[in-house]
Structures are given as C-alpha cells and as structure tokens.
Biotite code that builds the C-alpha atoms (Angstrom):
import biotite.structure as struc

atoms = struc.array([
    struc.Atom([96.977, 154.385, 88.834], chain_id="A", res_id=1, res_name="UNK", atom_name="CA", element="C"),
    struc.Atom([98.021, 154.092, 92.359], chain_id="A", res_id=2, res_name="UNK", atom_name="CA", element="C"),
    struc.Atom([99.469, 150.659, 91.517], chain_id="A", res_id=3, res_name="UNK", atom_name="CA", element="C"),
    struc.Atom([101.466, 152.171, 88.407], chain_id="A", res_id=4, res_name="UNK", atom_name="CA", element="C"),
    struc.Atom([102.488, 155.175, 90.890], chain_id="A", res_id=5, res_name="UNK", atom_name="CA", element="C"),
    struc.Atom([103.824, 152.270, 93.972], chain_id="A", res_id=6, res_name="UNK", atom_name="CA", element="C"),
    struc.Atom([105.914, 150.699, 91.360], chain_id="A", res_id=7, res_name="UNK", atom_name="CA", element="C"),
    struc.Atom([107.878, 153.402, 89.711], chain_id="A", res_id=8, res_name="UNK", atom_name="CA", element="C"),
    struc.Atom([108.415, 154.405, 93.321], chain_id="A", res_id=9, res_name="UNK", atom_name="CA", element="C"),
    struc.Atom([110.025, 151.133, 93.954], chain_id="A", res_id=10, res_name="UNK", atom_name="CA", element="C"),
    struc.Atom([111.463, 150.860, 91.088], chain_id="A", res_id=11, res_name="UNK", atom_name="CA", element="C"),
    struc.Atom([113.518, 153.988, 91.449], chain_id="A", res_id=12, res_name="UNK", atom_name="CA", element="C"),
    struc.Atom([114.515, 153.044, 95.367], chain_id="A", res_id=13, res_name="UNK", atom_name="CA", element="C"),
    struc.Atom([115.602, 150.095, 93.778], chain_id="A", res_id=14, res_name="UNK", atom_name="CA", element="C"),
    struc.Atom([117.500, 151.607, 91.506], chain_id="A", res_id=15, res_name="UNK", atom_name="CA", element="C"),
    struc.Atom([118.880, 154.451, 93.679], chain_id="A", res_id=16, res_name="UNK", atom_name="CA", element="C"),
    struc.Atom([119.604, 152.350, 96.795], chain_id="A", res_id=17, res_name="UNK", atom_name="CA", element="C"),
    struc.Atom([120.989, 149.029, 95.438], chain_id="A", res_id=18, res_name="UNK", atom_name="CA", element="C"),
    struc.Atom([124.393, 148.744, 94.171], chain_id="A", res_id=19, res_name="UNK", atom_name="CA", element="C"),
    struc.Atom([123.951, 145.304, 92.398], chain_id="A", res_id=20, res_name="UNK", atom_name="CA", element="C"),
    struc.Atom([120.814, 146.988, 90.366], chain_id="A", res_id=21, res_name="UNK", atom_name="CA", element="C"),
    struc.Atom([123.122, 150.156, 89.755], chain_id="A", res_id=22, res_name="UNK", atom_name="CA", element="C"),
    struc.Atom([125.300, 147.823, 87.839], chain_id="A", res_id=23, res_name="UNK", atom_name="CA", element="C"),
    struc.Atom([123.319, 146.153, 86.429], chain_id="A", res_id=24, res_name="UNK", atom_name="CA", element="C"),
    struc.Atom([120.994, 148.901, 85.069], chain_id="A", res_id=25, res_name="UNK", atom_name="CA", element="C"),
    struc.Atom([124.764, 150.081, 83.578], chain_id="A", res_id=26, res_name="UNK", atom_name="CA", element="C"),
    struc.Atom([125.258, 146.709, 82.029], chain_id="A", res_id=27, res_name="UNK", atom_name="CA", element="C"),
    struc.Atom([121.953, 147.088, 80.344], chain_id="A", res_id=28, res_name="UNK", atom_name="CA", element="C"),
    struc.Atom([122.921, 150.327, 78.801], chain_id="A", res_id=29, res_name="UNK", atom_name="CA", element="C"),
    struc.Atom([125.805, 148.768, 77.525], chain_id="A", res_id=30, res_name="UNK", atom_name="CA", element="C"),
    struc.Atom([124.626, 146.061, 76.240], chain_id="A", res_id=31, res_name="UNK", atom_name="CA", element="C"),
    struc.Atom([121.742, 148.187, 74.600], chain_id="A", res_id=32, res_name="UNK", atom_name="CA", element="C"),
    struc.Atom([123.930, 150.236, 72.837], chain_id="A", res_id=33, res_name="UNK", atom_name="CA", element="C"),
    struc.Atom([126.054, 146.953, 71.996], chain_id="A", res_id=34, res_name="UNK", atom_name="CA", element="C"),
    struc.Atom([122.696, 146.006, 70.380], chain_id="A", res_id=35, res_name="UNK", atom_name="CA", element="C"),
    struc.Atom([122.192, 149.167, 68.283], chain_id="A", res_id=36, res_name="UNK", atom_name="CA", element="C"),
    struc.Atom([125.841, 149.169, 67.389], chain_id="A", res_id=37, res_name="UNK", atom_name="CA", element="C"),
    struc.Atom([125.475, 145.837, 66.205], chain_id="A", res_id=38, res_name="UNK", atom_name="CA", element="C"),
    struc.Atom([122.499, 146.137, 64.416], chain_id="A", res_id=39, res_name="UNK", atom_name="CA", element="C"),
    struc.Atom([120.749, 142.597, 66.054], chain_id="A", res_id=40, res_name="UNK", atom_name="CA", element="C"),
    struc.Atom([117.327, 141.280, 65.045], chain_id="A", res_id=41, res_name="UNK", atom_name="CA", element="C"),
    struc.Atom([114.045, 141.891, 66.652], chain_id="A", res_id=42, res_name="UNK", atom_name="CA", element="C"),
    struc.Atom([114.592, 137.995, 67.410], chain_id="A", res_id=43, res_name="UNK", atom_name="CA", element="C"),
    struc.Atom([118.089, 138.976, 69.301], chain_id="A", res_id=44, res_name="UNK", atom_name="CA", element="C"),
    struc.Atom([116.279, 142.096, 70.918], chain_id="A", res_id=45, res_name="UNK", atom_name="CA", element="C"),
    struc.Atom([113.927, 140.275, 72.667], chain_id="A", res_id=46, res_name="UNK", atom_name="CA", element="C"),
    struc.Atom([116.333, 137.346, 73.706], chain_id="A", res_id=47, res_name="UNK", atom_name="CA", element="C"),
    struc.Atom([118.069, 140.544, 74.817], chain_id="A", res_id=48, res_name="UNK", atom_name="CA", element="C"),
    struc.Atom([115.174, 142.061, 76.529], chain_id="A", res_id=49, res_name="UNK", atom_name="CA", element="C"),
    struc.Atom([113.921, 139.481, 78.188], chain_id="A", res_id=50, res_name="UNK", atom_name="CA", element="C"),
    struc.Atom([117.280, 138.622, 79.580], chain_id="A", res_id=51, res_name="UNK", atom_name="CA", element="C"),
    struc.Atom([117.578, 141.573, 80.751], chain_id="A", res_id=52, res_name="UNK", atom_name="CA", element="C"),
    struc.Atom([114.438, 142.093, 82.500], chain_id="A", res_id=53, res_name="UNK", atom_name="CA", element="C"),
    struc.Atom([114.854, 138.416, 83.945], chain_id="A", res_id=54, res_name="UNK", atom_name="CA", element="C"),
    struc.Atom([118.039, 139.629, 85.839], chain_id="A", res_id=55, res_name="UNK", atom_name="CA", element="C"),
    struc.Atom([116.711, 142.798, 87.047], chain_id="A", res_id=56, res_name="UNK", atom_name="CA", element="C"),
    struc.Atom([113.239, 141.174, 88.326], chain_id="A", res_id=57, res_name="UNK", atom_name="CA", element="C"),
    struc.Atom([115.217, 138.722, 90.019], chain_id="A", res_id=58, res_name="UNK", atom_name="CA", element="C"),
    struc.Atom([117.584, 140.723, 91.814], chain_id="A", res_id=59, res_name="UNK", atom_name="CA", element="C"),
    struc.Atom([114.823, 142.800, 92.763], chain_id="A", res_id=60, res_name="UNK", atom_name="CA", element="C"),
    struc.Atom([112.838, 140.459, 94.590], chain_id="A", res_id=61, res_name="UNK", atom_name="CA", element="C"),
    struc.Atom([115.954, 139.046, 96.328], chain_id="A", res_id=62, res_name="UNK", atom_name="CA", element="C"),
    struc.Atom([116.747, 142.548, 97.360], chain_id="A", res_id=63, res_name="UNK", atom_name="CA", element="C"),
    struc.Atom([113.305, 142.625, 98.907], chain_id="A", res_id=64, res_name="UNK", atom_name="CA", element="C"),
    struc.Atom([113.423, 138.621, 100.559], chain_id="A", res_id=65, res_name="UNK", atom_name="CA", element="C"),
    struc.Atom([117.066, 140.017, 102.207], chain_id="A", res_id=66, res_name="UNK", atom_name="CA", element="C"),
    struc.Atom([114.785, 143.407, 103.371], chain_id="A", res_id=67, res_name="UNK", atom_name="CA", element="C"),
    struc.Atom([112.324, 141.423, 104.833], chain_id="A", res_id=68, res_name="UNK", atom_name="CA", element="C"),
    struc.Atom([114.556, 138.834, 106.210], chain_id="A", res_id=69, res_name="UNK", atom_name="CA", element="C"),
    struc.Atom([116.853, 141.275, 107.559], chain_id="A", res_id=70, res_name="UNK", atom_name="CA", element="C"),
    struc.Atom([113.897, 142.706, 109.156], chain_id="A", res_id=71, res_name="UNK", atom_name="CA", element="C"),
    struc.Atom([112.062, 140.192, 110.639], chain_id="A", res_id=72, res_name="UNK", atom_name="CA", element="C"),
    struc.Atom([115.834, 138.487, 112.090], chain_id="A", res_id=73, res_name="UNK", atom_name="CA", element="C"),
    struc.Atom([118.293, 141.256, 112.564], chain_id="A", res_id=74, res_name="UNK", atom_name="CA", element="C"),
    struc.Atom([120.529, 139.127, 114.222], chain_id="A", res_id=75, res_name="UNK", atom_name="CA", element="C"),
    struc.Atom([122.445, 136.266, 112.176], chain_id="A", res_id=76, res_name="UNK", atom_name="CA", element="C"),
    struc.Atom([120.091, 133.192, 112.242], chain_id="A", res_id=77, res_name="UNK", atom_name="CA", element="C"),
    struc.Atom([120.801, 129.949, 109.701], chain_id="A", res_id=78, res_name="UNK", atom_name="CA", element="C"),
    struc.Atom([117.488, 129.816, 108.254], chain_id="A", res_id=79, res_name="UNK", atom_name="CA", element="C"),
    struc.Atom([117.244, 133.213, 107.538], chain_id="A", res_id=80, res_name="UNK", atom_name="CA", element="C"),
    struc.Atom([120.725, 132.794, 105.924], chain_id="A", res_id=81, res_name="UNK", atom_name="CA", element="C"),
    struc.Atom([119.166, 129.413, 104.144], chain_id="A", res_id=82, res_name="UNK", atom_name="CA", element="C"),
    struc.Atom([116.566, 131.484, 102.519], chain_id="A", res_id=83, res_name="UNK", atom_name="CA", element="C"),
    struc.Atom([118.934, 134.800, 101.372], chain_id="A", res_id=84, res_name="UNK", atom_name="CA", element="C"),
    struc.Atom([121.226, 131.993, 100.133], chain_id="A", res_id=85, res_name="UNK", atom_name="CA", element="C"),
    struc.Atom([118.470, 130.457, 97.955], chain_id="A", res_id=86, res_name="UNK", atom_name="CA", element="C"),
    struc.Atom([117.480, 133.982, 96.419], chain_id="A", res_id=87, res_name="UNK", atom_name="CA", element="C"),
    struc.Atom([121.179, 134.576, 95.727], chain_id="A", res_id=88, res_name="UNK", atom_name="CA", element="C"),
    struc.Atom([121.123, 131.479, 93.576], chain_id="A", res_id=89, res_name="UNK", atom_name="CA", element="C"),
    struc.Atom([118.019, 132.575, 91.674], chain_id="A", res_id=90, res_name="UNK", atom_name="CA", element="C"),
    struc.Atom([120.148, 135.423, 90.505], chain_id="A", res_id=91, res_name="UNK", atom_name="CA", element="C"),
    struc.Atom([122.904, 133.976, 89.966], chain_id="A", res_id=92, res_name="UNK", atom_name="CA", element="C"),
    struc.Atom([121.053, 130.916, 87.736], chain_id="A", res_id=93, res_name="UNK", atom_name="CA", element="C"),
    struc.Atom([119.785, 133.491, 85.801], chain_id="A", res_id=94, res_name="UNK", atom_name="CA", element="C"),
    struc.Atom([122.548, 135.701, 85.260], chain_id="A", res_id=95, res_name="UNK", atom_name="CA", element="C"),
    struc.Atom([124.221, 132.719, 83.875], chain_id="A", res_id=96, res_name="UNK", atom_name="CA", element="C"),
    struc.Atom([121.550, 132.203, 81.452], chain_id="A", res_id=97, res_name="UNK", atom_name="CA", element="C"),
    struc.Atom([121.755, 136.068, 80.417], chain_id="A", res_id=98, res_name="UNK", atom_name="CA", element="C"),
    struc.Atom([125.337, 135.750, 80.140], chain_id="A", res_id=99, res_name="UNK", atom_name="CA", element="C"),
    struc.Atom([124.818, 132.582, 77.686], chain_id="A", res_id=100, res_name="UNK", atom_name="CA", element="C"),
    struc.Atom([122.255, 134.589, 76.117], chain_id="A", res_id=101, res_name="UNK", atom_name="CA", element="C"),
    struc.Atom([124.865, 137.594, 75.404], chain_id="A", res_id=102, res_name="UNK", atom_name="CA", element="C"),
    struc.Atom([127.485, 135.119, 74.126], chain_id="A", res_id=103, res_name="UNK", atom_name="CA", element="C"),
    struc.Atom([125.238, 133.320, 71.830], chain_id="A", res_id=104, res_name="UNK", atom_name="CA", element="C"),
    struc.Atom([123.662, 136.853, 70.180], chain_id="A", res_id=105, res_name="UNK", atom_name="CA", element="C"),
    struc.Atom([127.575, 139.119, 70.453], chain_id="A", res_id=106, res_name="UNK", atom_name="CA", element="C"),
    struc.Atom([130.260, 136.392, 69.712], chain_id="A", res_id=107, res_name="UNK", atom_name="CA", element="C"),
    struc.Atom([129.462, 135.462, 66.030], chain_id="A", res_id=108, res_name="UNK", atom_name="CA", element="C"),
    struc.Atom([129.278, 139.518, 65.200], chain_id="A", res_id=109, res_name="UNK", atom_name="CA", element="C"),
    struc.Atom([132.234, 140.471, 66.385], chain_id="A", res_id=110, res_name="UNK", atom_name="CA", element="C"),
    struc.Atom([133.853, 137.469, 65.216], chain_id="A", res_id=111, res_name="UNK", atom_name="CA", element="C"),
])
C-alpha cells in the first residue's frame, strides 16, 4: 500500500508542479467530454485512453530524466542536453501519434 501511497504522491506533484502535465491533464478533460459528447465506442474509448495515458506516462518520465539530469549537472553540459533532447522526442513521437489518434476517432463525427 506504500507503493499505491508513493505514486499518487507523485502523481499529484506531477500534476501540481508541471505545466506541460497541467495542460495536458486539461486536454484530457476535453477530449473526455469530446468523447461523451460524441457518443464514441468502447473501441474509440480505449484508442482514446490509451492515448491518453501514453502522453501523460511519457511526459512524466521525461519530467523526471530532466529532474535527475538537472540534478546530477546543474550547469549546461552537451550530454546531459543529448539525453533531455532524446526524452523530448519520446513525447513529442507520441503526442503525434495521440494527435493522429484524435483525428482518426473526431474528424468523421463532426464531419
């Protein structure tokens, strides 16, 4: 229980200290009531779900390779720039699959 306790903790520093996961966690929203509002399938909620959760998780554990980077280098240093780059593009690859993921579930309902 412990365990479950740790990562609600972090969970909500994450949420409360990290403006990327603050608008992200509002994207969600949106898009959750998007979902409700447009009546999608279980198929489309998971897509939707797991999308989601894909982002968040991501930019989570970025957030925490830039923390411990940042930690063990203050100071500017290439390779520790090397790495935060490479974490930055995990996000971004799969925000771009979320994205594709909201286009191909939204875009034939509202057209």
């Amino acid at each position: 229980m412990k365990g479950v306790w740790y990562a609600f903790k972090g969970l909500f520093l994450l949420l409360r200290t990290e403006p990327s996961i603050q608008i992200q966690f509002v994207l969600a929203i949106i898009m959750t009531v998007a979902g409700c509002y447009f009546e999608i399938s279980a198929t489309e909620w998971a897509l939707q779900c797991l999308a989601i959760g894909m982002v968040m998780g991501i930019e989570g554990l970025n957030t925490a390779i830039e923390k411990v980077a940042d930690y063990i280098q203050p100071e500017f240093d290439p390779k520790i720039g090397f790495i935060k780059d490479i974490a930055a593009g995990a996000v971004m690859l799969v925000s771009i699959i979320a994205v594709i993921v909201g286009l191909l579930i939204y875009v034939p309902k509202i057209w």
